[in-house]
The first five atom37 places (N, CA, C, CB, O) and aatype in JSON, in Angstrom:
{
  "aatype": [20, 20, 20, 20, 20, 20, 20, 20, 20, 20, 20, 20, 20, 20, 20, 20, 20, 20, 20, 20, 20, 20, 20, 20, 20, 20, 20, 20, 20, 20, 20, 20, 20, 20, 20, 20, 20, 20, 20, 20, 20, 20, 20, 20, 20, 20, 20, 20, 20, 20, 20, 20, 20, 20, 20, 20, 20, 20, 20, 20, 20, 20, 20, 20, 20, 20, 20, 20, 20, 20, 20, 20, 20, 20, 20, 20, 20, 20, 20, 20, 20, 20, 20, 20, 20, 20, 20, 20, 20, 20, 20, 20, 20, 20, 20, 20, 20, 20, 20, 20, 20, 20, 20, 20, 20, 20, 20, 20, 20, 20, 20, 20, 20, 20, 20, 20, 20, 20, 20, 20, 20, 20, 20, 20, 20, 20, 20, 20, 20, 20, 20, 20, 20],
  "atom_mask": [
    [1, 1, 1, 1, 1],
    [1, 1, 1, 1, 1],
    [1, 1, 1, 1, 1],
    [1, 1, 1, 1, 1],
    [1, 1, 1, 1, 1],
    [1, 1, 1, 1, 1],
    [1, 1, 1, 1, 1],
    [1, 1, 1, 1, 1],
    [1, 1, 1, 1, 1],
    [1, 1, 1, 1, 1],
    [1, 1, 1, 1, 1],
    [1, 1, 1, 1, 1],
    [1, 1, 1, 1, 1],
    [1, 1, 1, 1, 1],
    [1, 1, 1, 1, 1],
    [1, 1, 1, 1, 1],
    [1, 1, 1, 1, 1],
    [1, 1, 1, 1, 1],
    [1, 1, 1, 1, 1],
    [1, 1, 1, 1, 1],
    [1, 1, 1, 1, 1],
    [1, 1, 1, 1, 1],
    [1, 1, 1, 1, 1],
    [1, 1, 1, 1, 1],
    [1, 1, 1, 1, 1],
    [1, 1, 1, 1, 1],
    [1, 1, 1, 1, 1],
    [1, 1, 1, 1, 1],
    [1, 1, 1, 1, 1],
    [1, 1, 1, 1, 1],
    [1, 1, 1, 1, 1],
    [1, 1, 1, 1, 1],
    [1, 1, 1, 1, 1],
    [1, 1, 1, 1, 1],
    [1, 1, 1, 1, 1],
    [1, 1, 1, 1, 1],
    [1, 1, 1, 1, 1],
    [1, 1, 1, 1, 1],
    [1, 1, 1, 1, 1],
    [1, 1, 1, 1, 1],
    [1, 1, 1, 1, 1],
    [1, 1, 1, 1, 1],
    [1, 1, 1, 1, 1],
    [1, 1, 1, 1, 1],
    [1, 1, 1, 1, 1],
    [1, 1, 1, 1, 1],
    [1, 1, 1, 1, 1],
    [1, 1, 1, 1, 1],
    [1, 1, 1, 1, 1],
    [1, 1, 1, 1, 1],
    [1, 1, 1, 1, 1],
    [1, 1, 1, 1, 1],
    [1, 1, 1, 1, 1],
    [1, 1, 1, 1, 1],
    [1, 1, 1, 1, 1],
    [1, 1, 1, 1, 1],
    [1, 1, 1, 1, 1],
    [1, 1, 1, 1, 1],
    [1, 1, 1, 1, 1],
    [1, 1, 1, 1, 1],
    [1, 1, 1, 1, 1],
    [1, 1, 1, 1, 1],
    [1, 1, 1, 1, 1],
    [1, 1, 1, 1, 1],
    [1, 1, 1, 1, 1],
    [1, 1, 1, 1, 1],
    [1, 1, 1, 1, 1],
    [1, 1, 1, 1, 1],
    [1, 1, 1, 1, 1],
    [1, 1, 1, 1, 1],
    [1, 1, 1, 1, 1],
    [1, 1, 1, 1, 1],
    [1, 1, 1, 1, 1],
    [1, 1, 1, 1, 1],
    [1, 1, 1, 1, 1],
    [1, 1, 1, 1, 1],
    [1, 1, 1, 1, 1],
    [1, 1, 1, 1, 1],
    [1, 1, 1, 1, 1],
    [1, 1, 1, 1, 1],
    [1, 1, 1, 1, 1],
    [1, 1, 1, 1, 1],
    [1, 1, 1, 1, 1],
    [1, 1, 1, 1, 1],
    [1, 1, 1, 1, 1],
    [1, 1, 1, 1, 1],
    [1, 1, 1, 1, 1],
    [1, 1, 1, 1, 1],
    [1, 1, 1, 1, 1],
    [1, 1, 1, 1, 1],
    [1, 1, 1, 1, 1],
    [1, 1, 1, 1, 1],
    [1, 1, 1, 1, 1],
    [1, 1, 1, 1, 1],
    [1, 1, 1, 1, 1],
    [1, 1, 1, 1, 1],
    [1, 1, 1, 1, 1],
    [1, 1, 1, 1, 1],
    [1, 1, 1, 1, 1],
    [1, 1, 1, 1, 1],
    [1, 1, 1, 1, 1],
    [1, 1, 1, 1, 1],
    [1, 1, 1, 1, 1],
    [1, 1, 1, 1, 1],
    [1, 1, 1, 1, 1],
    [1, 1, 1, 1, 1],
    [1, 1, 1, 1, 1],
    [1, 1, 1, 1, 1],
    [1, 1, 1, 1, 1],
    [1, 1, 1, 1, 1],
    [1, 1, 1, 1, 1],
    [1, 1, 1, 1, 1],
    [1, 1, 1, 1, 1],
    [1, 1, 1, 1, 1],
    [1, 1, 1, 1, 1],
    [1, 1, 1, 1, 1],
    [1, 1, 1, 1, 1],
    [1, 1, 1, 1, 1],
    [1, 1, 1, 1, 1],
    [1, 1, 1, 1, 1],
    [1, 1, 1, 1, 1],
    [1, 1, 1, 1, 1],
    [1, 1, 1, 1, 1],
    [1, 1, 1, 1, 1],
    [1, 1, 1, 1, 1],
    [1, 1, 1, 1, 1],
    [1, 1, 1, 1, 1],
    [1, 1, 1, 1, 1],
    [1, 1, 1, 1, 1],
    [1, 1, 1, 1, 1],
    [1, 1, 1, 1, 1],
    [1, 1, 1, 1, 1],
    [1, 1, 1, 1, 1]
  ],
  "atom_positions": [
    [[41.63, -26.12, 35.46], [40.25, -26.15, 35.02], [40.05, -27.35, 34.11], [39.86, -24.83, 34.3], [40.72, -27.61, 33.11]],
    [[39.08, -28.0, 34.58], [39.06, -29.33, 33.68], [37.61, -29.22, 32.73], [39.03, -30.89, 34.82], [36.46, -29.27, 33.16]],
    [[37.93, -29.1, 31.68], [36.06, -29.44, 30.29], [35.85, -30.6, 30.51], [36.08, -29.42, 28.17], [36.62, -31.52, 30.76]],
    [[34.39, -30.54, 30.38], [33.71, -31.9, 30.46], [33.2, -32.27, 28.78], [32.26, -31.78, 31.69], [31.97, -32.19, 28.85]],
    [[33.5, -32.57, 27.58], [32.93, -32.33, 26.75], [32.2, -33.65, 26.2], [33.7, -31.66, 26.04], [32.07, -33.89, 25.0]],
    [[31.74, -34.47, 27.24], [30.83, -35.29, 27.43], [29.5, -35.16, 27.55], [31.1, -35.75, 28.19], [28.87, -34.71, 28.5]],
    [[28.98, -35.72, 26.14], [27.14, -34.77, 25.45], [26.44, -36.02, 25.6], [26.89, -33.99, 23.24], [25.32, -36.05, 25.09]],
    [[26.89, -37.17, 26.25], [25.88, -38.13, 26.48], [24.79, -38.39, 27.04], [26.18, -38.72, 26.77], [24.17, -39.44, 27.23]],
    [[24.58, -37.23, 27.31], [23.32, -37.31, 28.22], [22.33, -36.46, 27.87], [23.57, -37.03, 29.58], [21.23, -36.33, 28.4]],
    [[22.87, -35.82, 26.82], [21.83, -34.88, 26.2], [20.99, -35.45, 25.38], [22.34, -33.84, 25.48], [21.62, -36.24, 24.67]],
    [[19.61, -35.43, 25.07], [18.71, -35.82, 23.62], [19.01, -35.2, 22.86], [17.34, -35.72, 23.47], [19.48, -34.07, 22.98]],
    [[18.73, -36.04, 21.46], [18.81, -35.3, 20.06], [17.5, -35.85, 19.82], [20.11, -35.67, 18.85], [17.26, -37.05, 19.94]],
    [[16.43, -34.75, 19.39], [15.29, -35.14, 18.63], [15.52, -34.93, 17.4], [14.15, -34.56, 18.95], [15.97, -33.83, 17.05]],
    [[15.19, -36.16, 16.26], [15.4, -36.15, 15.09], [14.15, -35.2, 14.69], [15.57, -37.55, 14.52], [13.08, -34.97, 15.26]],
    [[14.69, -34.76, 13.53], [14.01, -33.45, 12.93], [12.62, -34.02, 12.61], [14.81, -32.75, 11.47], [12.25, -35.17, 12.34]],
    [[11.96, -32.81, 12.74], [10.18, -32.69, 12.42], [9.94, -32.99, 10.78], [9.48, -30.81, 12.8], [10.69, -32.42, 10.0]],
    [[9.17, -33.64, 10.41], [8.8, -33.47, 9.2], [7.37, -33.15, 9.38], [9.13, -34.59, 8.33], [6.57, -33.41, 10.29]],
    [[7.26, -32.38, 8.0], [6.15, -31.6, 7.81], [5.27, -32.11, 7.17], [6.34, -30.57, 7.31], [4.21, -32.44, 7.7]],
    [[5.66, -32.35, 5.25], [4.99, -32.84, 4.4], [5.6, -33.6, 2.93], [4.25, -31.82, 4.24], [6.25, -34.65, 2.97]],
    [[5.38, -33.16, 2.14], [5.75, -34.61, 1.27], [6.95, -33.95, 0.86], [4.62, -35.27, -0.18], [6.89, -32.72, 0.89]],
    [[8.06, -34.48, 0.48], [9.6, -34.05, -0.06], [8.84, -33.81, -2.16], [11.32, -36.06, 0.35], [8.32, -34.69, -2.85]],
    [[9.03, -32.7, -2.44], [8.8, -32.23, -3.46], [9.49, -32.49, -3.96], [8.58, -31.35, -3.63], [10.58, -32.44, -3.39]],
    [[9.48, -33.01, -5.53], [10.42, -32.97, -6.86], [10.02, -32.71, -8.36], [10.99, -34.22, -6.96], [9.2, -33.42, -8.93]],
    [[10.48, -31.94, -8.81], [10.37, -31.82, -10.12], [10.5, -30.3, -10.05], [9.09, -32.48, -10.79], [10.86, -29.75, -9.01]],
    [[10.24, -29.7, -11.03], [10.64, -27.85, -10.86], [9.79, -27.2, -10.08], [10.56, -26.89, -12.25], [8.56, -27.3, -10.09]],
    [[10.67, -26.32, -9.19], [9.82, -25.87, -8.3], [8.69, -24.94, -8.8], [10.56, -25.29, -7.35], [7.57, -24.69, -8.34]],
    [[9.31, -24.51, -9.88], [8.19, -23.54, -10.49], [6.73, -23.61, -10.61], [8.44, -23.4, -11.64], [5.8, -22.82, -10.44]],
    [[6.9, -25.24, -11.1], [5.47, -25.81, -11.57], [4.37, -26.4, -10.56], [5.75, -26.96, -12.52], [3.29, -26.93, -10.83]],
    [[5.18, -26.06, -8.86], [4.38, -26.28, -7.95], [3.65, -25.18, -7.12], [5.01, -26.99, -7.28], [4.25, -24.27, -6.55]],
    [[2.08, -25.38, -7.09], [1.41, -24.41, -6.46], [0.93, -25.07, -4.81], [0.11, -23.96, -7.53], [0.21, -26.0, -4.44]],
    [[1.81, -23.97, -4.09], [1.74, -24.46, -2.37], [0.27, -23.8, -2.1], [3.23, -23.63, -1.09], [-0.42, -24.46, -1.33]],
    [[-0.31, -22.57, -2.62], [-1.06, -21.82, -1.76], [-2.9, -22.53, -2.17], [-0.67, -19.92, -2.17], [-3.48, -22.58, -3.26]],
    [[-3.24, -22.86, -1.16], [-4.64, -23.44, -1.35], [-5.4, -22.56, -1.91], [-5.31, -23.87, -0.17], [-6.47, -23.15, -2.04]],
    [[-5.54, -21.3, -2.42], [-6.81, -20.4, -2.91], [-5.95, -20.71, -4.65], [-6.99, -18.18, -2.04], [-6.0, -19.74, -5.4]],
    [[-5.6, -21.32, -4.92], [-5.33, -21.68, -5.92], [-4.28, -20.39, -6.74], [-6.67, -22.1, -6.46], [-4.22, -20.73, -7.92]],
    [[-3.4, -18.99, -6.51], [-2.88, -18.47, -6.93], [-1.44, -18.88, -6.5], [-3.38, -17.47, -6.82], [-1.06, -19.31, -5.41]],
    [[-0.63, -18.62, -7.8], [0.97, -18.86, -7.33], [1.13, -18.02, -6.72], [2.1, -18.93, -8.2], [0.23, -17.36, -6.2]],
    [[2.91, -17.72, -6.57], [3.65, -16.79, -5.91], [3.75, -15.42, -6.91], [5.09, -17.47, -5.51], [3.71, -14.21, -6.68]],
    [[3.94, -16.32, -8.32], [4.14, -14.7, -8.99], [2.87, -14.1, -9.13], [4.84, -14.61, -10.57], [3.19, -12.91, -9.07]],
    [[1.66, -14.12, -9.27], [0.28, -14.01, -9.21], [0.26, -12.85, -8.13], [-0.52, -15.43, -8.83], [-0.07, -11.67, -8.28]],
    [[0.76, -13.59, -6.86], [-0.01, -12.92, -5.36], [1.04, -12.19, -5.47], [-0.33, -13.8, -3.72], [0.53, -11.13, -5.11]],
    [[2.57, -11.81, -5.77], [3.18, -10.93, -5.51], [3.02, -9.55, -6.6], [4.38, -11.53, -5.36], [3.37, -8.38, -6.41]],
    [[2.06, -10.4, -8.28], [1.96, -8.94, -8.9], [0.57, -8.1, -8.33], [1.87, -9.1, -10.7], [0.21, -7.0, -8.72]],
    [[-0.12, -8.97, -7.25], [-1.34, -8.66, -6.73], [-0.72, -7.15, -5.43], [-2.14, -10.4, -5.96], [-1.41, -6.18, -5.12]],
    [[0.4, -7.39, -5.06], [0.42, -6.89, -3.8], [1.3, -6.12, -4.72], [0.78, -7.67, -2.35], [1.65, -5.25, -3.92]],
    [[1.88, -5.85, -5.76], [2.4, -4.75, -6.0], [1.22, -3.49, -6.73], [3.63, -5.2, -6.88], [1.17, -2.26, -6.6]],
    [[0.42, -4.41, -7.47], [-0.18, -3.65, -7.91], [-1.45, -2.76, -7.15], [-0.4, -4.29, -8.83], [-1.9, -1.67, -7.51]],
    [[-1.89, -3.67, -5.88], [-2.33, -2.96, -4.75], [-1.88, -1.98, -4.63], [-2.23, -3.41, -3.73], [-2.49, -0.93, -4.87]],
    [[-0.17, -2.05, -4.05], [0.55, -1.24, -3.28], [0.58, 0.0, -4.18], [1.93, -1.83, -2.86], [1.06, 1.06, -3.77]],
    [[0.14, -0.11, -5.22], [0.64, 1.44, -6.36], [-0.46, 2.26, -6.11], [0.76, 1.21, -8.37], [-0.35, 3.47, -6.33]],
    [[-2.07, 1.55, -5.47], [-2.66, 2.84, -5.42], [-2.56, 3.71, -4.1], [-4.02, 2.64, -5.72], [-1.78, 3.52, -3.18]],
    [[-3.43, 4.6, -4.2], [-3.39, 5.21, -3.05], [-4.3, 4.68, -2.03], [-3.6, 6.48, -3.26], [-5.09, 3.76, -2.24]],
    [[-4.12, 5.43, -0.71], [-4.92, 4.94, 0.4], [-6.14, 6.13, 0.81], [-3.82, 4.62, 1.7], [-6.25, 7.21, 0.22]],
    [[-6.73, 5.82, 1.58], [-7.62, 7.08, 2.23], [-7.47, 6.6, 3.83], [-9.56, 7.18, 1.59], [-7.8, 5.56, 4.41]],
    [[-6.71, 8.07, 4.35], [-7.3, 7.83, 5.97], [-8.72, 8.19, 6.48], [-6.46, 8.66, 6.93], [-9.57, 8.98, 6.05]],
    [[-8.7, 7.03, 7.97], [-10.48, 7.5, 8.65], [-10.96, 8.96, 8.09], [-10.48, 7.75, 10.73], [-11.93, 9.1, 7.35]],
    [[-9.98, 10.2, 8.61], [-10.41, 11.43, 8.61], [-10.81, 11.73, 6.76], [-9.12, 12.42, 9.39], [-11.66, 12.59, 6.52]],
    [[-10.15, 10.99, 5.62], [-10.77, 11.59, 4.38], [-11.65, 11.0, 4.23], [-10.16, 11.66, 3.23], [-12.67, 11.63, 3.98]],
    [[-11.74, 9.43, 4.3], [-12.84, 8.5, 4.37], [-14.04, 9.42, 5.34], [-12.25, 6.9, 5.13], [-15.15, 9.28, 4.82]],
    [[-14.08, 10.17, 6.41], [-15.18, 10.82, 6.95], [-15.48, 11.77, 5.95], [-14.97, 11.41, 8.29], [-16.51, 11.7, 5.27]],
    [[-14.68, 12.59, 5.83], [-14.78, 13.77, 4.62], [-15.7, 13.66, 3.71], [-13.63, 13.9, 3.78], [-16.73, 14.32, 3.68]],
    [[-15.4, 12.91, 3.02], [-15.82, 12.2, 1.49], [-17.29, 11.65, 1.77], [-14.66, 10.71, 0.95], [-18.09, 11.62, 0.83]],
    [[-17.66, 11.21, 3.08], [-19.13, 10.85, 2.97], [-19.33, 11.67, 3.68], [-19.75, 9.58, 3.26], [-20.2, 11.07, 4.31]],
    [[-19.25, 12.76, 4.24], [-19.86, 13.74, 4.57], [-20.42, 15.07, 3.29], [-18.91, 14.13, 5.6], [-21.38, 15.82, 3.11]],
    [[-19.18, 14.73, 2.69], [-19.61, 15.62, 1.41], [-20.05, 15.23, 0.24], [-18.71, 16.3, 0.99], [-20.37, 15.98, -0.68]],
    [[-20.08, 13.59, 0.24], [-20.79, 13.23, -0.88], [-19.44, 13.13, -2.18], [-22.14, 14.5, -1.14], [-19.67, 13.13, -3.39]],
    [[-18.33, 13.07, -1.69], [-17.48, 12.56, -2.63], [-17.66, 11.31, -2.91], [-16.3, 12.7, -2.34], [-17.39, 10.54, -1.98]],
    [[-18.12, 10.71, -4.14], [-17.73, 9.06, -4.23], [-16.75, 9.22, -5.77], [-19.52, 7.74, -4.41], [-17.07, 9.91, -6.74]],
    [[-15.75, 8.54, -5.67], [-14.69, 8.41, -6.79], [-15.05, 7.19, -7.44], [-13.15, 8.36, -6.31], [-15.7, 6.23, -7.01]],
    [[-14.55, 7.38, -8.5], [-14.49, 6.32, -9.55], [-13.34, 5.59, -9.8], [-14.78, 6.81, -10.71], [-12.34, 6.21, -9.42]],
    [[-13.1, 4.56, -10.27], [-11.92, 3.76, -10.29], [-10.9, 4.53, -11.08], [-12.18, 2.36, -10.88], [-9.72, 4.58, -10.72]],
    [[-11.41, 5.22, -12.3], [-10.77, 5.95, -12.95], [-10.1, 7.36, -12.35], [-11.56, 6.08, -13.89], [-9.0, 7.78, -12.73]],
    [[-11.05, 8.11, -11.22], [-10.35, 8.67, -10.68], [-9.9, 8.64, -9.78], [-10.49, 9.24, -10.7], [-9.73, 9.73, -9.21]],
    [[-9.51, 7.54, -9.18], [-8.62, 7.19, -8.08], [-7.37, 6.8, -8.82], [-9.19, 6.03, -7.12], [-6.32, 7.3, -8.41]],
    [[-7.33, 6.12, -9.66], [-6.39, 6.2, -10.76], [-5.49, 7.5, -10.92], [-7.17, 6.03, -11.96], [-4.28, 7.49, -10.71]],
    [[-6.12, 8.48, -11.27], [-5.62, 10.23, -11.91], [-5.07, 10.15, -10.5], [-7.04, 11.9, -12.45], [-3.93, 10.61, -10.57]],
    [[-5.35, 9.77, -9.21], [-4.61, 10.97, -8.08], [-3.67, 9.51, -8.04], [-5.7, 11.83, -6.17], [-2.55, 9.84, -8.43]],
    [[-3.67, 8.76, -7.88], [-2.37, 7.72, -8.09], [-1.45, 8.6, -9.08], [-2.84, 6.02, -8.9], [-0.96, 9.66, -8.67]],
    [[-1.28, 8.23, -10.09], [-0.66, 9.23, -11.49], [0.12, 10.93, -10.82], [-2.52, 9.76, -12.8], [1.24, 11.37, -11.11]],
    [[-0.59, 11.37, -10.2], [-0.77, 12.69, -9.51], [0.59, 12.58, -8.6], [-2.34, 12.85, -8.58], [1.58, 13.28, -8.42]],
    [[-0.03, 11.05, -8.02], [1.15, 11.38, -6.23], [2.35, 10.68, -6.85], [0.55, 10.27, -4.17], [3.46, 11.0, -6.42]],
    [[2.25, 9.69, -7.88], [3.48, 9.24, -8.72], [4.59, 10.29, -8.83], [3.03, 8.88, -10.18], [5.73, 10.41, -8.38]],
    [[3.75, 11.02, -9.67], [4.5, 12.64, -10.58], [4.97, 13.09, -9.22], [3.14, 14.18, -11.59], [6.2, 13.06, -9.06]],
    [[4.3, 13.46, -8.29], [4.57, 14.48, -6.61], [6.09, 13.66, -6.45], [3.01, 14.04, -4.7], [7.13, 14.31, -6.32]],
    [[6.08, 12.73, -6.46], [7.01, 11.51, -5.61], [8.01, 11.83, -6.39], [6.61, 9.73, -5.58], [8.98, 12.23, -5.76]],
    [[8.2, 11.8, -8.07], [9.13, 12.28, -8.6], [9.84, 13.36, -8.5], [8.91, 12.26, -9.34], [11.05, 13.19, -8.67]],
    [[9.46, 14.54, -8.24], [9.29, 15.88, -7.91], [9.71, 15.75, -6.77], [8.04, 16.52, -8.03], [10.09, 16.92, -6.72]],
    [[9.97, 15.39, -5.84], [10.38, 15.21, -4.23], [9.1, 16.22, -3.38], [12.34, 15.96, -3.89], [9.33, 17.16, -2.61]],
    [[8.1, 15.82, -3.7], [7.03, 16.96, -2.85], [6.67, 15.91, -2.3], [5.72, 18.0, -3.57], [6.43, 14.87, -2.91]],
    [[6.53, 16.12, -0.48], [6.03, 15.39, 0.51], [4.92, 15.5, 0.75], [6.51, 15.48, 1.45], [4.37, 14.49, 1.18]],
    [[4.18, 16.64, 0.59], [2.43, 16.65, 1.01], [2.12, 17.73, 0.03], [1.86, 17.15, 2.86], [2.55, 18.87, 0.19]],
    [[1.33, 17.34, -1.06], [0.67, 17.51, -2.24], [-0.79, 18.14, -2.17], [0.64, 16.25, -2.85], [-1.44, 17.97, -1.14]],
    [[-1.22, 18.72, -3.04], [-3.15, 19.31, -3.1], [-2.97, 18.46, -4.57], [-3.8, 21.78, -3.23], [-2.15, 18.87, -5.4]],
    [[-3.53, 17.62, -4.76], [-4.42, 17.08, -6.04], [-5.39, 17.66, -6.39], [-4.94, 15.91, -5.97], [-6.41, 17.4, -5.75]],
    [[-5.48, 18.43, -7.25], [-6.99, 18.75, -7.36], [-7.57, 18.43, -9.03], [-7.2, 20.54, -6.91], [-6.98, 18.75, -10.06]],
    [[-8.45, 17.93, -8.95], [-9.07, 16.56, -9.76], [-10.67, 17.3, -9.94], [-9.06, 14.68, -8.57], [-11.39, 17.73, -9.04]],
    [[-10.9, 17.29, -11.33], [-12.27, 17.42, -11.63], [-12.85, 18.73, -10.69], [-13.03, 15.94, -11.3], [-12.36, 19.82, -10.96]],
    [[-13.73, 18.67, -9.76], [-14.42, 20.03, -9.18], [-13.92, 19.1, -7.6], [-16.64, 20.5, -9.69], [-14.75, 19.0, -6.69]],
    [[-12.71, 18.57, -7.48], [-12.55, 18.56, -5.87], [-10.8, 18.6, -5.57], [-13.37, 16.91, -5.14], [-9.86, 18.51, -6.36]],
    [[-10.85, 18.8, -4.01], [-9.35, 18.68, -4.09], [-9.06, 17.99, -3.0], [-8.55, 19.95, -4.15], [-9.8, 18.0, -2.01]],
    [[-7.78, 17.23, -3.08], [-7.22, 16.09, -2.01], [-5.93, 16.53, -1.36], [-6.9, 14.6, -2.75], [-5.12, 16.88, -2.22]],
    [[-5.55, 16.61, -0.34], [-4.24, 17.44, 0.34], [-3.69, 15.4, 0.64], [-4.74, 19.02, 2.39], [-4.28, 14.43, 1.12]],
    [[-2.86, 15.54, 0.28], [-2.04, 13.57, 0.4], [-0.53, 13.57, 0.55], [-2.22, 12.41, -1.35], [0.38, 14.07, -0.12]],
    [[-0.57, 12.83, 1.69], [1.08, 12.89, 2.14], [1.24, 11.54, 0.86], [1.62, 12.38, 4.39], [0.62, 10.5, 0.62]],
    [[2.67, 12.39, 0.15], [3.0, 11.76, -0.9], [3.78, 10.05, -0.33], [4.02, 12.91, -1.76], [3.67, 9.0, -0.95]],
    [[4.42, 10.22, 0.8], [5.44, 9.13, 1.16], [4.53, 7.99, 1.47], [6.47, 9.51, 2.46], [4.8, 6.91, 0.94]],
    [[3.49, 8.08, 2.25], [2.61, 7.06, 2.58], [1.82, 6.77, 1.58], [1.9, 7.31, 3.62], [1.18, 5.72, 1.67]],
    [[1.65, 7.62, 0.36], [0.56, 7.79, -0.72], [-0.83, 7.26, 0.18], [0.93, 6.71, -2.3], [-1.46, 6.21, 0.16]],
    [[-0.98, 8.52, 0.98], [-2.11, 8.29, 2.06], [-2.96, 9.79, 1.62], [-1.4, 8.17, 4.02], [-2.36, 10.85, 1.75]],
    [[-4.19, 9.76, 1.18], [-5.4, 10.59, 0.47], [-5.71, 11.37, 2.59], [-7.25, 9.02, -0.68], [-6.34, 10.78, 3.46]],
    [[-5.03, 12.7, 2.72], [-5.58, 12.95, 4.09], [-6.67, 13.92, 4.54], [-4.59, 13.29, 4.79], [-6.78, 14.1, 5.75]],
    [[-7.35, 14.46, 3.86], [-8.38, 14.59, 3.08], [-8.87, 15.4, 2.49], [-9.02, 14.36, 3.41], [-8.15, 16.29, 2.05]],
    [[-10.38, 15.43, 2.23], [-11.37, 15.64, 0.94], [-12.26, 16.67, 0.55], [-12.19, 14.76, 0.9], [-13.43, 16.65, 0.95]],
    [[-11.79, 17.68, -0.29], [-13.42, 18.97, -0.38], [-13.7, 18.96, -1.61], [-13.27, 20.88, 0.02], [-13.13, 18.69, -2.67]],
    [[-14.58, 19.27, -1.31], [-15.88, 19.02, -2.87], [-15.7, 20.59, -3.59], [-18.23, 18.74, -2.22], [-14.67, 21.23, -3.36]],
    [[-16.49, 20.98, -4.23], [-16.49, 21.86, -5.04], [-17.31, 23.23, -4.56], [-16.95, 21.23, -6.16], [-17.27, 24.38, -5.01]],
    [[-18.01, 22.67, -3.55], [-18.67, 24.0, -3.01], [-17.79, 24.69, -1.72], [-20.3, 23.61, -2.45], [-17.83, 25.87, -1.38]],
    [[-16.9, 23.48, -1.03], [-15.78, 24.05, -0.56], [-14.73, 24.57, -0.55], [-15.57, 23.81, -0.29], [-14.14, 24.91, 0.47]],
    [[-14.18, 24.75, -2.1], [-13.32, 25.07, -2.6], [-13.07, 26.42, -2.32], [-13.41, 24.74, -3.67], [-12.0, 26.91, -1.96]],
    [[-14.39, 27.13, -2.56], [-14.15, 28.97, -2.69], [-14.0, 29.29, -1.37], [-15.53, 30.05, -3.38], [-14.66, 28.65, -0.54]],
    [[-12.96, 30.51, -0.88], [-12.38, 30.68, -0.3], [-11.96, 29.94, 0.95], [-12.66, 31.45, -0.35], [-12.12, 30.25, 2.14]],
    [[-11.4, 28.92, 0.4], [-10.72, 28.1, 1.36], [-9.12, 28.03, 0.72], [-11.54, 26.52, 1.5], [-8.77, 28.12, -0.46]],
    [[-8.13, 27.83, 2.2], [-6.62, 27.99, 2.06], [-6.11, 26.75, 2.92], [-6.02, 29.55, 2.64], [-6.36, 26.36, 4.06]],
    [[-5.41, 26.38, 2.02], [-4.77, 24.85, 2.0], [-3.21, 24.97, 2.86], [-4.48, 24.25, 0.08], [-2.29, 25.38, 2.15]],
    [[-2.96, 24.74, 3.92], [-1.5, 24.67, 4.32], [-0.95, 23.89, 4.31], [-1.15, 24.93, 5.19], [-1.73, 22.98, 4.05]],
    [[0.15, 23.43, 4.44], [1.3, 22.54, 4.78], [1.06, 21.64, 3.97], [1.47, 22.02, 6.15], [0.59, 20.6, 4.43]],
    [[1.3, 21.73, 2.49], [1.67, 21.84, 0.95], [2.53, 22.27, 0.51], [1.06, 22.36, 0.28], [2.6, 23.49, 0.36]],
    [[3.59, 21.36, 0.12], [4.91, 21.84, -0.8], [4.42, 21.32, -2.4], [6.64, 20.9, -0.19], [5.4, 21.06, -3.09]],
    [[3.01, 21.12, -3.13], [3.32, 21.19, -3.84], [1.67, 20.8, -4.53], [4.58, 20.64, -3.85], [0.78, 20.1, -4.04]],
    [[1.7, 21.47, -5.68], [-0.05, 21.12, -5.83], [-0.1, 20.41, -7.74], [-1.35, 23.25, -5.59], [0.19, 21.05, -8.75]],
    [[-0.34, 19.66, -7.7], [-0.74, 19.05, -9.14], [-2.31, 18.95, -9.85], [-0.3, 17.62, -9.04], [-3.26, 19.14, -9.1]],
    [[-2.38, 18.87, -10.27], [-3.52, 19.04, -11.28], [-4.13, 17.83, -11.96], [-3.05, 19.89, -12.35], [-3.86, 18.03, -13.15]],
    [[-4.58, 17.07, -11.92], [-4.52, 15.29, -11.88], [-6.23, 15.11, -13.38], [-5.12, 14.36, -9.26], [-6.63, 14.0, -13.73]]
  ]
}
């Protein structure tokens, strides 16, 4: 068996350049055009990521019943599914002021929403765990 390890005939394209060769600390350079750094947009997306969410079905809920929350209490059921998460409870009842929220703790996803006139005799299932927010 004979190798041929003769590459003469192959191209080499010299590498792509992009843009200007940077120097000085990288720190002090801002790449992103909306004018925020990296540590900026990453305490942005953490601090996003801490609240909770609402699915379609609570988002329907909630304007069907005339729930509108306040920043402050979207806050309390954040705090709420925090505590749940500590506690190892996977799907939670928040119940907050005159309403209550059934929220899968892992997704910190709000799945949904009854007001206060729905409350009385109504029974909440597939809840391991109910907090008080």
């Amino acid at each position: 068996m004979v190798i041929n390890n003769n590459y003469s005939n192959r191209i080499i394209k010299p590498p792509l350049t992009t843009g200007k060769v940077q120097t000085g600390n990288p720190r002090n350079v801002n790449n992103n055009a909306s004018g925020v750094n990296f540590e900026n947009f990453l305490q942005q997306a953490i601090d996003k990521g801490s609240g909770v969410k609402f699915s379609k079905h609570a988002e329907m809920r909630m304007q069907a019943r005339n729930i509108d929350l306040t920043q402050t209490q979207k806050d309390k059921i954040s705090n709420a599914v925090s505590k749940a998460q500590q506690k190892g409870i996977k799907d939670s009842l928040v119940i907050l002021d005159d309403m209550a929220f059934v929220v899968n703790v892992n997704s910190k996803t709000v799945v949904t929403a009854v007001n206060n006139s729905e409350l009385k005799e109504n029974v909440f299932t597939n809840i391991d765990g109910a907090i008080f927010a």
